[in-house]
C-alpha positions in Angstrom: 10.4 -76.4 -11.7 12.5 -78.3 -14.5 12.1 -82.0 -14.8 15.5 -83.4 -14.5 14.3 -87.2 -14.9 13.0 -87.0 -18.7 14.5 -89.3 -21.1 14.9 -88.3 -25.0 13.4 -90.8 -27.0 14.9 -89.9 -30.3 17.7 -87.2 -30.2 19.0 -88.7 -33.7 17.4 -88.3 -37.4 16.3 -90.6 -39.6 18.4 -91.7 -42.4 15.4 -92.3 -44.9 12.6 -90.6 -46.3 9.5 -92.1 -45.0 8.0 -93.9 -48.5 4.5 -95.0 -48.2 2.5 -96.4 -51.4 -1.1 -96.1 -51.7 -2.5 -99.6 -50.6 -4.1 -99.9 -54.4 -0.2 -100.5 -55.5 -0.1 -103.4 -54.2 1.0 -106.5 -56.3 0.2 -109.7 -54.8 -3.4 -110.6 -54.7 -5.4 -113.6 -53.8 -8.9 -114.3 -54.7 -12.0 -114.0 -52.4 -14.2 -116.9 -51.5 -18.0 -116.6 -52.9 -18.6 -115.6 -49.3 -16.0 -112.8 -49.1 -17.1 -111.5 -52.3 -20.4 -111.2 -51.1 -19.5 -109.3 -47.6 -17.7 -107.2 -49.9 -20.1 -106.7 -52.5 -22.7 -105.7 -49.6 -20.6 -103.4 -47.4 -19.3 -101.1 -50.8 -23.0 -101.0 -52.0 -23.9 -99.7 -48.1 -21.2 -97.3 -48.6 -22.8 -95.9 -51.6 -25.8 -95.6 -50.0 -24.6 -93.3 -47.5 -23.2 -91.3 -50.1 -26.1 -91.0 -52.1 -28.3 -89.9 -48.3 -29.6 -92.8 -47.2 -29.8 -94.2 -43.5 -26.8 -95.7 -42.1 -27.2 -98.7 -39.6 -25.3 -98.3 -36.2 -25.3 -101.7 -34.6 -21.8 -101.3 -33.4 -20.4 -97.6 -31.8 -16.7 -96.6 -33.7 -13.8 -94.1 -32.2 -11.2 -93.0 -35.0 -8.0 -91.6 -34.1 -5.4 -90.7 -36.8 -1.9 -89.2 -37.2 -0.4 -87.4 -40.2 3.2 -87.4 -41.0 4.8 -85.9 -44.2 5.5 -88.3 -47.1 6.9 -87.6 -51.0 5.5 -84.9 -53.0 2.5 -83.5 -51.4 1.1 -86.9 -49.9 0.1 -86.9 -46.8 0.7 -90.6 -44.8 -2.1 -91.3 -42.2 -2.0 -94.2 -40.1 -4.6 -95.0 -37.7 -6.9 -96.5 -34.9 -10.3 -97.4 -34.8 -11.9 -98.0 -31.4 -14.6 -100.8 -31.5 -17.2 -101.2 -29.1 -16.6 -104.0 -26.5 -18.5 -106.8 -27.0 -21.0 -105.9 -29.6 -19.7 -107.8 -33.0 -20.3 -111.6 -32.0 -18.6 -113.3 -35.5 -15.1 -112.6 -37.0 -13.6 -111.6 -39.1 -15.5 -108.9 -39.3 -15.5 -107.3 -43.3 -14.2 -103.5 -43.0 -14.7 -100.4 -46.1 -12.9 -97.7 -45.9 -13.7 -94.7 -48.6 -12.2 -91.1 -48.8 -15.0 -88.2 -51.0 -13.3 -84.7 -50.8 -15.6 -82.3 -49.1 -17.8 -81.1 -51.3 -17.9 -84.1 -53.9 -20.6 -85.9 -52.5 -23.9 -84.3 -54.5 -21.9 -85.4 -58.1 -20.9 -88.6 -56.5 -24.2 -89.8 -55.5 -26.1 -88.4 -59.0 -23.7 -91.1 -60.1 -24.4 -93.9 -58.4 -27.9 -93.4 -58.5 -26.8 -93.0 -62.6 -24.9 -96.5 -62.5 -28.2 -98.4 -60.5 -30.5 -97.4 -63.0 -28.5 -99.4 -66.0 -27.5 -103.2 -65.4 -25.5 -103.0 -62.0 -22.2 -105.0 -62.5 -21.1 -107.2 -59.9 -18.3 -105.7 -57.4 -15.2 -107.5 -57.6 -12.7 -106.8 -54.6 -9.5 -108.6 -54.7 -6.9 -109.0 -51.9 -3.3 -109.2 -51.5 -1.4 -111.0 -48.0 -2.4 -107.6 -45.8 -5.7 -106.3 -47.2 -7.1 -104.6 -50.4 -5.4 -105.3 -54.0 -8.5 -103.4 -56.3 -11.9 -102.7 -56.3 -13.8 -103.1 -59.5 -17.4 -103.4 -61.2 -16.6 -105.4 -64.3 -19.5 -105.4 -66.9 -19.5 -106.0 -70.5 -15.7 -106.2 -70.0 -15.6 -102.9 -68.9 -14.5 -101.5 -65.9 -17.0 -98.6 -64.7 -16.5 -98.0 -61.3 -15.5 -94.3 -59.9 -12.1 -93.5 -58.9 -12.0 -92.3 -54.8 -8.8 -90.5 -53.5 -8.5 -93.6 -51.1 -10.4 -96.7 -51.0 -9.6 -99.9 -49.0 -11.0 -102.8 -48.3 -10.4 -105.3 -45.1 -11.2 -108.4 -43.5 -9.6 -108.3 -40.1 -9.9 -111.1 -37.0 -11.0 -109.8 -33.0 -8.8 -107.6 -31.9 -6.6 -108.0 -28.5 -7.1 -104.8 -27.1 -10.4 -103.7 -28.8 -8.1 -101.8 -31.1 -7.5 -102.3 -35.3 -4.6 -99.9 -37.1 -4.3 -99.5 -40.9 -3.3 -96.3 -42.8 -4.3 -94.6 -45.3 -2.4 -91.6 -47.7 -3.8 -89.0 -49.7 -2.8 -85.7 -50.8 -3.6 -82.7 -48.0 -7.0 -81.3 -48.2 -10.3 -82.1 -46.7 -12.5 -85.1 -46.9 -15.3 -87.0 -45.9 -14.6 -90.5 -44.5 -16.7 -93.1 -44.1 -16.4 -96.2 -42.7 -18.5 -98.9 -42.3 -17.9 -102.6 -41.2 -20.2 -105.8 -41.4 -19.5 -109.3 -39.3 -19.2 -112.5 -40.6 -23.2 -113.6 -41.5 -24.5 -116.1 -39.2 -28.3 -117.4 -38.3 -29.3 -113.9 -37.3 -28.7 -110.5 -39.4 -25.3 -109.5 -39.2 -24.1 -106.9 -37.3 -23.4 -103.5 -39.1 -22.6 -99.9 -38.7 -21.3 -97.0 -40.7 -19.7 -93.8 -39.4 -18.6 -90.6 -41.6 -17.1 -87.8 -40.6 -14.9 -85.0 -41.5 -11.2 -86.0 -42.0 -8.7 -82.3 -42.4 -5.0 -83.8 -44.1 -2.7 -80.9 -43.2 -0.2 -79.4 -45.5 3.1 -79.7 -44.5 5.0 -79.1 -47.7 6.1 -75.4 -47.0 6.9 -73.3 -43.6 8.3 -74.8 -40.6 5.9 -78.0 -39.6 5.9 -80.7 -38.0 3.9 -84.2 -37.7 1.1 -84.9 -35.6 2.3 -85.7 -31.8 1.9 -89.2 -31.6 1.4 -90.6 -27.7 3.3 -93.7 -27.7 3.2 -96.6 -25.1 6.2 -98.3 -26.4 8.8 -97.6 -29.4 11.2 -99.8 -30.2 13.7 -100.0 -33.3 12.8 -101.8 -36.3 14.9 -102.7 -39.7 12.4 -104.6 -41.2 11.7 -103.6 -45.1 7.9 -101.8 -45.3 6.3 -102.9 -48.7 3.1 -101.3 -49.5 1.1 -104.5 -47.6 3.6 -104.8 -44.7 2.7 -100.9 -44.1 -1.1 -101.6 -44.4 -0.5 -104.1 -41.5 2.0 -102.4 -39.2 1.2 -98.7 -40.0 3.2 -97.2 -37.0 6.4 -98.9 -38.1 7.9 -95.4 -39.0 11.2 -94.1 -39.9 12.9 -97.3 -38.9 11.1 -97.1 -35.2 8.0 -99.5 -34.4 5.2 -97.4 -32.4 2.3 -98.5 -30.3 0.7 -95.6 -29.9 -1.1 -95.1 -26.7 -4.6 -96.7 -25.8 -6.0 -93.6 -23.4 -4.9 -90.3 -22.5 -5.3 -91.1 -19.3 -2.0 -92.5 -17.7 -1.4 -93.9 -14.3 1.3 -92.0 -12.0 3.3 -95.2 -12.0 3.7 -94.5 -15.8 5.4 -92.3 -17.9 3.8 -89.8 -21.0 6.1 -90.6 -24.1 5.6 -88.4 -27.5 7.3 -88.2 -30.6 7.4 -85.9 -33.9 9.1 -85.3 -37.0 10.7 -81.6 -38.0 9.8 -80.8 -41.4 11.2 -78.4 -43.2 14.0 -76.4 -41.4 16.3 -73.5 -42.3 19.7 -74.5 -42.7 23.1 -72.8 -41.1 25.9 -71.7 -43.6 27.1 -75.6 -42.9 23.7 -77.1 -44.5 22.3 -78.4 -40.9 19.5 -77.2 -39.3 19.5 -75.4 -35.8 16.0 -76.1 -33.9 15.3 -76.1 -30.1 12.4 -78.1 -28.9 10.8 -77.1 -25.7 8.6 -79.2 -23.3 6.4 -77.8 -21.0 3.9 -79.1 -18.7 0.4 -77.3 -17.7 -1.3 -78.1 -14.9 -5.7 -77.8 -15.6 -7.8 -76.4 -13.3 -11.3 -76.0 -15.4 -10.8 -73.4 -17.6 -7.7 -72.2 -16.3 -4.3 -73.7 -16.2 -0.5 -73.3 -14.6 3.0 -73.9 -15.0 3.9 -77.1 -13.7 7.2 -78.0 -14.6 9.1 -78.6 -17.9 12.2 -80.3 -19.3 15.4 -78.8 -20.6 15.4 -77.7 -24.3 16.1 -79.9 -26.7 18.8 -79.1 -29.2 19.2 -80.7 -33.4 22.3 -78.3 -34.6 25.7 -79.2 -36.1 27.2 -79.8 -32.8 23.9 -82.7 -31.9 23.4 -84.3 -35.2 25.4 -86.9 -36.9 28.4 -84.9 -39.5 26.5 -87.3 -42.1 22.7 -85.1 -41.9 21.6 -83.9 -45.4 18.3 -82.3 -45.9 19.3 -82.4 -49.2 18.8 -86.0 -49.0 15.7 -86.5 -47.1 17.1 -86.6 -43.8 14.7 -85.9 -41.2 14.5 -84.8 -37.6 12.7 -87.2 -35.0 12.1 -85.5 -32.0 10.5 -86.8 -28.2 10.7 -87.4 -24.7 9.5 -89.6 -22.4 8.8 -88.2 -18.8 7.8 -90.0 -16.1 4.4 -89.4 -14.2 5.6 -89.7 -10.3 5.9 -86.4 -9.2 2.7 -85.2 -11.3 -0.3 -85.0 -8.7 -3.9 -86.3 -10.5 -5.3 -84.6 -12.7 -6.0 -82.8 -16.1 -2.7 -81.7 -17.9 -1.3 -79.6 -21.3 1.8 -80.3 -22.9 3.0 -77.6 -24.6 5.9 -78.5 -27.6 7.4 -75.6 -28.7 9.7 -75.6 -31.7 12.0 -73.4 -32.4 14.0 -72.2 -36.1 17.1 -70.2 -34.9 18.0 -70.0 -38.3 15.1 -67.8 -39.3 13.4 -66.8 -35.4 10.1 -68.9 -36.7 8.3 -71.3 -34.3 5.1 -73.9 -34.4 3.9 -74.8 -30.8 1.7 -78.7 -30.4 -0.4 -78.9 -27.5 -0.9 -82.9 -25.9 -3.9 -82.7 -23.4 -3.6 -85.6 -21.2 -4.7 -86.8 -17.7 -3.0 -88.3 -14.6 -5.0 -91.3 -12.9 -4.4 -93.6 -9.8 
């Protein structure tokens, strides 16, 4: 059956090519108190030691959750959400590295640092701008000698509402090793500490019909504020002149709705110079390992006769696709969303699969 109640939540384009800096850009800077330095000096240096194979405390469990979505050249712009276990960090702010090793790196990395602790070890210098990391540093004999990671970052951030902190990050596409490790604010006991790494894959989108990563929204709303490199840091889902809060669960109550959006990268054009893509959404209902139709939504059209006269890939413009479908008519249970594009220009498609669940 067709759902005839879905609403499009972006059958326009963006007017802009989504510009994001790498966070080390930034300008404005403040300096750290004795005691910032000093979370910051420890938490780098605990970094390091995972690097180079030591043990990593885990005082604190960690979920990560990221998105990637096309920027200039071949960067890749990741923002993204880090689950923090309720409860378990007593004193904020709590200090936050983040640190980005392409795969493979690691062994030369850590004959390094074990190079660079065997001569005079130069204090770590971290300075800030308004949102979060200006430089990193080790500054001795008026030298600079620290190694240069694809991404660094460095954060101090307050307790979070919802249990929930967003930054980004942006690197080129390839593979990495992430680690991240945070440290509370030192009290009368020892400070509360953990460090997670794992495997982070930064898709190419550059060439080929693509698209972003599916991003499960619970709210989008316009935005026309100006994104500086720090203003990005902080609100990392303000994208393409739409502010996202991306979803807290994939588990969504039938009185709610499932809303998703994407970008289109890299379309074939008509002999007018305008794309001609057809988006399909359809819904799979789970039954253990096996699945069925459930329903789906009419196809969604971006051609001459949908987009605005003014679209110029030329220029940068890109398509922003989505839906929002409500949830009453889906029994509980386990679901698939299937998101099928389509290039009628050139009969190539990409399919996304969303795997989410219907509660009470």
């Amino acid at each position: 059956m067709e759902v005839r109640r879905s609403v499009a939540l972006a059958c326009a384009v963006v007017f802009a090519t989504l510009w994001v800096s790498t966070p080390a850009l930034a300008q404005s800077s403040r300096k750290l108190t004795r005691d910032e330095q000093a979370q910051a000096q420890a938490l780098i240096a605990l970094v390091d030691d995972a690097i180079m194979g030591k043990p990593a405390p885990s005082d604190v469990a960690l979920t990560w959750h990221a998105d990637f979505i096309k920027s200039e050249g071949t960067t890749v712009y990741a923002p993204y959400t880090i689950g923090i276990e309720p409860g378990k960090f007593a004193s904020y702010p709590v200090a936050m590295s983040i640190r980005l090793i392409k795969q493979g790196d690691a062994k030369d990395i850590a004959t390094k640092l074990e190079a660079a602790k065997k001569d005079a070890k130069p204090d770590v210098q971290v300075s800030m701008s308004e949102e979060g990391i200006s430089g990193i540093s080790s500054s001795g004999g008026g030298q600079t000698k620290r190694m240069a990671y694809p991404f660094e970052d460095f954060y101090f951030f307050p307790q979070p509402k919802d249990g929930r902190i967003a930054r980004a990050l942006s690197v080129p596409a390839g593979d990495y090793d992430l680690y991240i490790a945070m440290r509370e604010k030192p009290g009368k006991g020892q400070p509360k500490t953990t460090l997670v790494k794992q495997t982070l894959n930064v898709p190419d989108m550059t060439e080929g019909l693509s698209t972003s990563s599916v991003i499960m929204a619970s709210a989008v709303e316009p935005s026309k504020e100006q994104m500086n490199a720090d203003r990005q840091l902080a609100q990392p889902y303000t994208i393409g002149g739409m502010r996202i809060t991306p979803a807290a669960s994939t588990k969504i109550a039938k009185t709610g709705e499932i809303s998703v959006l994407f970008f289109v990268y890299n379309p074939g054009l008509t002999a007018n110079k305008k794309p001609d893509i057809e988006v399909e959404y359809s819904f799979f209902a789970k039954n253990g390992t096996a699945e069925k139709l459930f329903n789906k939504t009419r196809p969604q059209p971006f051609n001459e006769t949908t987009l605005p006269p003014e679209f110029n890939a030329a220029a940068g413009h890109q398509i922003m696709a989505g839906q929002a479908v409500p949830l009453g008519s889906f029994p509980e249970g386990d679901y698939r969303l299937e998101i099928k594009v389509t290039d009628k220009t050139n009969s190539k498609s990409v399919t996304r699969n969303v795997n989410f669940t219907v509660g009470s």
